[in-house]
C-alpha positions in Angstrom: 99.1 69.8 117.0 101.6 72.4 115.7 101.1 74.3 119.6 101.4 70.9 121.0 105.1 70.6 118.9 106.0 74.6 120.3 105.5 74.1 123.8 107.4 70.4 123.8 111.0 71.7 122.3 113.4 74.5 121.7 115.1 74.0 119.1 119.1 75.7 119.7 122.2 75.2 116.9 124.0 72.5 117.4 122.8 71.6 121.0 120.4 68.6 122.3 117.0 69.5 122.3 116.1 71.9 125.7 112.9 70.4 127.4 110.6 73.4 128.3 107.7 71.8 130.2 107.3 69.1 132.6 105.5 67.1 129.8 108.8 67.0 128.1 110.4 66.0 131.7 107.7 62.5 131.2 108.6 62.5 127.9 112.7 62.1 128.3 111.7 59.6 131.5 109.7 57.4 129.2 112.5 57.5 126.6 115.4 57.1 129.2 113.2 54.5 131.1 114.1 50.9 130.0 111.2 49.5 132.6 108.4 50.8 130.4 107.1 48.4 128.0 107.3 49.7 124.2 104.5 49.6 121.9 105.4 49.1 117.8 106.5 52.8 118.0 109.2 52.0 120.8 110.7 55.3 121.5 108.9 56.9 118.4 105.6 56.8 120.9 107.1 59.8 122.3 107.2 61.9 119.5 104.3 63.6 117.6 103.4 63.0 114.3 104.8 65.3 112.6 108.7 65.1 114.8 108.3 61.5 113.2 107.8 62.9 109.5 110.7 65.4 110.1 112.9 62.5 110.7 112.1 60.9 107.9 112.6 63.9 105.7 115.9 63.2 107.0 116.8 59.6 105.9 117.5 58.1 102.1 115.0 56.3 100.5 117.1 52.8 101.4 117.0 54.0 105.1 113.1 54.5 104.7 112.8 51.4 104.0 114.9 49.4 106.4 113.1 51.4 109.3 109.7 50.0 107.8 110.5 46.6 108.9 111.0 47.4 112.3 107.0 46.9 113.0 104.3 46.4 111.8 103.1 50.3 113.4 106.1 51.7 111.9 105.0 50.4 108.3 102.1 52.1 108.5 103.3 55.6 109.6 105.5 55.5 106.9 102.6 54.0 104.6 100.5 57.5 105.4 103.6 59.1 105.1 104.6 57.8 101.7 100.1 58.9 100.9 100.7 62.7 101.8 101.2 65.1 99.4 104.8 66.3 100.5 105.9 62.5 101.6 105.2 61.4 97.5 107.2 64.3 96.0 109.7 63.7 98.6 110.4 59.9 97.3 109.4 60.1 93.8 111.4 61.6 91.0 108.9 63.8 89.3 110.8 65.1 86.3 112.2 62.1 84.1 112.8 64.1 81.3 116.3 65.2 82.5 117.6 62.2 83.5 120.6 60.6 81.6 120.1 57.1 79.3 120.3 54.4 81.7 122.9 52.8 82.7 124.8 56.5 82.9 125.2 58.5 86.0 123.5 61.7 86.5 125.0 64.8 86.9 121.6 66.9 88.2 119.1 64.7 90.0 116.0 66.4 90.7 115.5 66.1 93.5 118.8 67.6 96.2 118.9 65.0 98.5 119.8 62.3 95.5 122.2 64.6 93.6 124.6 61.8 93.4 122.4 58.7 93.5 122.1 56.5 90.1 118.7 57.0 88.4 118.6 52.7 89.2 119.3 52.7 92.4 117.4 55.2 93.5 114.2 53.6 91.7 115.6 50.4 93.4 115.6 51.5 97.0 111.8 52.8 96.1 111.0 49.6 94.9 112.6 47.7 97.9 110.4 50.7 100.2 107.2 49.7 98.6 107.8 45.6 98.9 108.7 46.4 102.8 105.9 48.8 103.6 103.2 46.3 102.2 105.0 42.8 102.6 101.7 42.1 105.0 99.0 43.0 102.9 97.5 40.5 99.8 98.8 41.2 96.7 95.7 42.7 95.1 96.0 45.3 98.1 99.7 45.6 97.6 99.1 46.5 93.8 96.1 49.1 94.4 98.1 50.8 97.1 101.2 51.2 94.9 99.5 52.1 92.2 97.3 54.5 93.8 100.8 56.5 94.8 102.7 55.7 91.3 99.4 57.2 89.4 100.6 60.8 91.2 103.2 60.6 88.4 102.0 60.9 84.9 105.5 59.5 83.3 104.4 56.3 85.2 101.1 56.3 82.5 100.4 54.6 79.7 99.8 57.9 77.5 100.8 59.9 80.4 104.1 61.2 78.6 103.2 63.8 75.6 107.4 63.1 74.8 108.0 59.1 75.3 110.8 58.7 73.4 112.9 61.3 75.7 111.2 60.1 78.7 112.8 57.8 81.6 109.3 57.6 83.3 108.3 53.7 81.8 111.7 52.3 82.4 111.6 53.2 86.1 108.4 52.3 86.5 109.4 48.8 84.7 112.5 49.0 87.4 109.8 49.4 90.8 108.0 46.6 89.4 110.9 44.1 88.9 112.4 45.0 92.7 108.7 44.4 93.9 107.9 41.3 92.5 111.4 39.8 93.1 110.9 36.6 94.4 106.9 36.0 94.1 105.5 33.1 92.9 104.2 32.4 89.2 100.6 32.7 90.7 101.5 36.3 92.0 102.9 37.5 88.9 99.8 36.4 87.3 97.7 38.7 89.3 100.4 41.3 88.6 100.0 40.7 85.0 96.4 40.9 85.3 96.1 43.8 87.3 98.3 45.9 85.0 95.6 45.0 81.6 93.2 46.1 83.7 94.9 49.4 84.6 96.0 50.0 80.8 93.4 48.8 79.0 96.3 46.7 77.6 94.3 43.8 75.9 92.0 46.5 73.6 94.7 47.9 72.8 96.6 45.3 71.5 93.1 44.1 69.7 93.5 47.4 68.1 96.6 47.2 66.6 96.7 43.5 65.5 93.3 43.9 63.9 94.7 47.4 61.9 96.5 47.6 58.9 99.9 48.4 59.7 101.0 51.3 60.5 97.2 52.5 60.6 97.9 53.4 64.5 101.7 54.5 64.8 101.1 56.6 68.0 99.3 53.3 69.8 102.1 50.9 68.1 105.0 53.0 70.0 102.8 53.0 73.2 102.4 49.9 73.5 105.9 49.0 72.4 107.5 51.2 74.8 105.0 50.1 77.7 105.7 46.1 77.2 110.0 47.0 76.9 110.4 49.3 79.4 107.8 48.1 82.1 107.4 44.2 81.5 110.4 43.3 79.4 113.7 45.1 79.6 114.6 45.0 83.5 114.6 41.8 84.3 118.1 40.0 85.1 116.9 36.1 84.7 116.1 35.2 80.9 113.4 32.7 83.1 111.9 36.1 83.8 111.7 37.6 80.7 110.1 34.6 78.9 107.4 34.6 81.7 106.5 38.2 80.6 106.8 37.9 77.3 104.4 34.8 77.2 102.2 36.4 79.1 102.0 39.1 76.5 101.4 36.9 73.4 100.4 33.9 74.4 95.9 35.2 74.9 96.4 35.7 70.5 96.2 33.1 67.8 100.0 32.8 66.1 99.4 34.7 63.5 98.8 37.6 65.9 101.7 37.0 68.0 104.0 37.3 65.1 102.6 41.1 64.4 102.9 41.9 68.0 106.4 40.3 68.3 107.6 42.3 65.3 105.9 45.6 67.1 107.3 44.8 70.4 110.7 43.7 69.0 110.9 45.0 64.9 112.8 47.5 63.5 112.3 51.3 64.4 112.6 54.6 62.7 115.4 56.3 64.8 113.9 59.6 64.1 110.5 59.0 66.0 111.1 55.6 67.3 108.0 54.1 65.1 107.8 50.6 63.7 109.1 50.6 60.4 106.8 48.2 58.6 108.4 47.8 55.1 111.9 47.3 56.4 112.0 43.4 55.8 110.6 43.8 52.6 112.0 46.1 50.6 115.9 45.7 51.0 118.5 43.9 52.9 118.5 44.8 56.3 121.1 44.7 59.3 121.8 43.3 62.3 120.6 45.7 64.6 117.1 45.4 62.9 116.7 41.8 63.6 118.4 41.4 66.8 115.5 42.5 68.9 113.3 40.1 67.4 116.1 37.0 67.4 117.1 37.6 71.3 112.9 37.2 71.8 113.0 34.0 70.0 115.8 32.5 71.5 114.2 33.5 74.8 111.1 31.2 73.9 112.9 28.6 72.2 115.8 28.7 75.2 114.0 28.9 78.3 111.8 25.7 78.6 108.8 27.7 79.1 106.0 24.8 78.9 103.9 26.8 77.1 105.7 26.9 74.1 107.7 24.2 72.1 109.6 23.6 69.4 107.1 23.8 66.7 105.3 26.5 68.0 108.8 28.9 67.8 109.3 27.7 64.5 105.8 28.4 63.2 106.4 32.0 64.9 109.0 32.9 63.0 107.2 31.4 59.8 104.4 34.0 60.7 106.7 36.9 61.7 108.7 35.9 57.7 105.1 37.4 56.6 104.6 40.3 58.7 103.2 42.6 56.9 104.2 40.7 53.8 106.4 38.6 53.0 110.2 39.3 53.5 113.3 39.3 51.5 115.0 35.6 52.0 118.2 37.4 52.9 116.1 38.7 55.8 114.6 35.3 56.7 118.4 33.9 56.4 119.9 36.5 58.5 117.3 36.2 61.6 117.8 32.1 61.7 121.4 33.1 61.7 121.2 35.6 64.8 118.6 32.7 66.5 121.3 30.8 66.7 122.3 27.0 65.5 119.8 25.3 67.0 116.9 27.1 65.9 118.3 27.7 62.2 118.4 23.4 62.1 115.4 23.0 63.6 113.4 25.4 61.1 115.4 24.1 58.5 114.8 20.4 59.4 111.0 21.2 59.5 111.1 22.1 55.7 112.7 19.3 54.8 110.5 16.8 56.6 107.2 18.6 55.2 109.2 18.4 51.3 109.8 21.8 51.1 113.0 21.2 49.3 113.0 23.9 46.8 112.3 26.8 49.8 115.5 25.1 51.5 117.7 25.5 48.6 117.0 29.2 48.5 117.2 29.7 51.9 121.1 28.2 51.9 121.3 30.1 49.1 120.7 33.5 51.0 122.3 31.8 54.3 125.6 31.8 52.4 125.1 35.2 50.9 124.6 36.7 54.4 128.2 35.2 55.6 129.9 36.3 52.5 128.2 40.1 53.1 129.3 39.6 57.1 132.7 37.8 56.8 131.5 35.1 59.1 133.0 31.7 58.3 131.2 29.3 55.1 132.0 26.7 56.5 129.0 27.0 59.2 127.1 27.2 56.1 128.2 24.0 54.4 127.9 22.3 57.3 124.5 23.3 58.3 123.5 22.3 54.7 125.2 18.6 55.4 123.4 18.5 58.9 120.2 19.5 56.7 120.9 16.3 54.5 120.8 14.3 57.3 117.1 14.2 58.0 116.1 13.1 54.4 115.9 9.2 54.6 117.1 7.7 51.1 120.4 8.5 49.2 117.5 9.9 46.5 116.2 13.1 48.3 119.5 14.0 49.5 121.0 13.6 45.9 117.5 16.0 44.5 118.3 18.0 47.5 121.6 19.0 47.0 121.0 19.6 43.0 117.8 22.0 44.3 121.0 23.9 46.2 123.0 24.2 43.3 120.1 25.0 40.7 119.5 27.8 43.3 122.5 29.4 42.9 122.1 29.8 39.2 118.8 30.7 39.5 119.3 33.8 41.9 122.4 34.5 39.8 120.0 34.9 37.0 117.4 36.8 38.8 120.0 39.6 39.5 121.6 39.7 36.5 118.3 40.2 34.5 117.4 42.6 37.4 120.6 44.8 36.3 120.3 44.5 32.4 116.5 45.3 32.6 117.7 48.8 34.1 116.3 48.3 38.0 119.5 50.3 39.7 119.3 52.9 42.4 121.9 55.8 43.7 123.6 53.0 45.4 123.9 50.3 43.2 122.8 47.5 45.9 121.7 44.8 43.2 124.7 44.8 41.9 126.5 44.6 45.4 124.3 42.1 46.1 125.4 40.2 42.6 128.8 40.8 43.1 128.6 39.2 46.5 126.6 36.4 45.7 129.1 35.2 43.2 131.8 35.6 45.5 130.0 33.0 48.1 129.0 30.6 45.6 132.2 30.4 44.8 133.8 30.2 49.0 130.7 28.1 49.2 131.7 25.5 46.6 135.5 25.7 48.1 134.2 24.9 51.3 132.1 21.7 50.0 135.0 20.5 48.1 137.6 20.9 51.6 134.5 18.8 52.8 134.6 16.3 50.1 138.3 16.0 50.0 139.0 15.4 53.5 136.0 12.9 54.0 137.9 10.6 51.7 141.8 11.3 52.8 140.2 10.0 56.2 
């Protein structure tokens, strides 16, 4: 073939090709020619192989794949292509440990010809390629052949990274899959979803770690974390989307499993190693940036209207997750049910009023008014989430035992500090009595607020 590709053309600088042979003269009269029918090729038919790989070397990854849509023939050329060796380094980044954070542009791509392509859309022109290339085949034939060239790249692994935490690999893998499955059905997805346990092992895995104590397999806990964000979770620009993966990933486990791998998936992380920090909830205060991860994924099943879940099952979620690995500090509980949002913080709170849980309740406004004095957000939400609250008892009674449970709390946690501080329990910091000092100050805005309640409820 390489004699055939000799004898056919002289290459000179910056001239059209020179024909050398009178094959060449059949082969410009069969391009020139507009009487001769053209196969799927067209004028491609005249080239050899490997002319038709040259070009390609030639064209961006977004050009690549427009031309596989001229024909079906043409998808298949560049289907081998894409299979070879030299093709697969051409398209696919092989270094992702280089890259920038996403969302950044890159200075130094690694590969020349997409020096001054974003890390996205390059991945997204790949994906697109793929989609085009196979948009004939079933999907279980679509996945294999993907896979089969995406396996080439170890970042693209499950435990094919020795560095995940520095490594782009996942979340461009996560990127390919969201521009390929753009626009499939729920029954498609299913198979994708399926296809990808098989190819991880995903399912033991997760048996593994929900069946271990805590922290028992830290290495597997960040796998499988990092695979579920970056691959099935983080990409995908419809919340609809999300909550289709994200069901799909706890929905197979009893509740009380689906809260452990919620707070893997979503919990708090050391920022040294990026490991689940297990303890966080429930030995101190936390922050907002703990929590958020887990709040956004309960407002995503809460929010969304996916049938498989409802109301009660989110709320007995996040009565599980208050318990992974033990139980947590109220303030935590309260500060998660604020981040949920209203609707969620009611409904859970409406739930333990309905099954009597009247004492828990008071404590928990307790610690939801402690966490907007610590965050300056207003007390008046609070009082007024406590009157909604008073709403669902049904006689003047409960409300009346309610509300004194809500002010007995108060001077019960009060207490609990106090005797905390004069029995000697202070650290470096001094948090318990931070935590005294601002507990005091929002029983006392909290009390303000309920008497600019009261006041103006009778001036009206």
């Amino acid at each position: 073939m390489a004699s055939r590709v000799n004898t056919s053309f002289t290459l000179i600088p910056n001239q059209k090709y020179r024909r050398s042979s009178r094959r060449s003269s059949h082969v410009s009269s069969t391009l020139d020619s507009d009487s001769q029918p053209l196969s799927g090729l067209g004028n491609f038919k005249a080239l050899p192989l490997e002319i038709f790989q040259i070009i390609l070397r030639y064209l961006s990854v977004k050009d690549v794949s427009m031309l596989s849509m001229v024909s079906k023939t043409v998808s298949q050329h560049i289907i081998n292509y894409i299979s070879t060796s030299s093709g697969s380094k051409r398209l696919l980044l092989q270094d992702f440990h280089n890259l920038e954070l996403p969302g950044k542009r890159q200075d130094s791509a690694v590969l020349e010809h997409y020096r001054s392509l974003d890390i996205w859309l390059l991945t997204n022109s790949l994906g697109l390629l793929f989609k085009r290339c196979t948009l004939l085949l079933p999907t279980k034939e679509r996945l294999k052949y993907i896979h089969k060239i995406l396996a080439e790249v170890p970042c693209f692994k499950f435990n094919g990274c020795a560095a995940p935490m520095q490594c782009s690999g996942l979340s461009c893998y996560g990127m390919l899959l969201q521009t390929l499955t753009a626009g499939w059905d729920e029954l498609e997805c299913h198979r994708v979803f399926n296809f990808l346990c098989e190819l991880t092992d995903l399912s033991r895995k997760m048996q593994t770690i929900v069946f271990s104590k805590p922290g028992n397999s830290r290495k597997l806990e960040l796998r499988i974390r990092l695979f579920c964000r970056n691959v099935l979770f983080d990409h995908w620009t419809h919340r609809s989307d999300s909550a289709f993966w994200l069901t799909r990933i706890l929905k197979p486990w009893p509740m009380v499993n689906q809260a452990r791998l919620l707070y893997i998936i979503f919990g708090p992380i050391s920022p040294q190693d990026g490991q689940v920090v297990w303890q966080k909830m429930i030995e101190e205060p936390t922050d907002e940036s703990s929590l958020k991860g887990l709040a956004d994924a309960i407002k995503l099943l809460y929010d969304t209207g996916i049938k498989e879940w409802t109301a009660d099952d989110v709320i007995s979620l996040i009565d599980e997750l208050s318990v992974v690995p033990r139980e947590w500090l109220l303030e935590n509980n309260a500060r998660l049910l604020i981040l949920s949002g209203n609707d969620i913080c009611f409904t859970f709170m409406a739930s333990k009023a309905v099954n009597g849980r009247t004492a828990e309740l008071a404590r928990l406004i307790v610690f939801l008014a402690l966490v907007c004095e610590k965050e300056l957000y207003c007390m008046d939400w609070a009082v007024k989430m406590m009157q909604k609250v008073c709403k669902v008892f049904s006689t003047s009674v409960e409300k009346n035992s309610f509300l004194q449970n809500v002010a007995n709390a108060f001077a019960c946690i009060i207490m609990e500090m106090l005797q905390s501080i004069m029995s000697g329990d202070r650290d470096e910091e001094d948090r318990i009595f931070l935590n005294l000092f601002h507990l005091v100050h929002a029983q006392a805005n909290f009390h303000k607020e309920v008497l600019y309640l009261t006041i103006n409820s009778i001036a009206t």
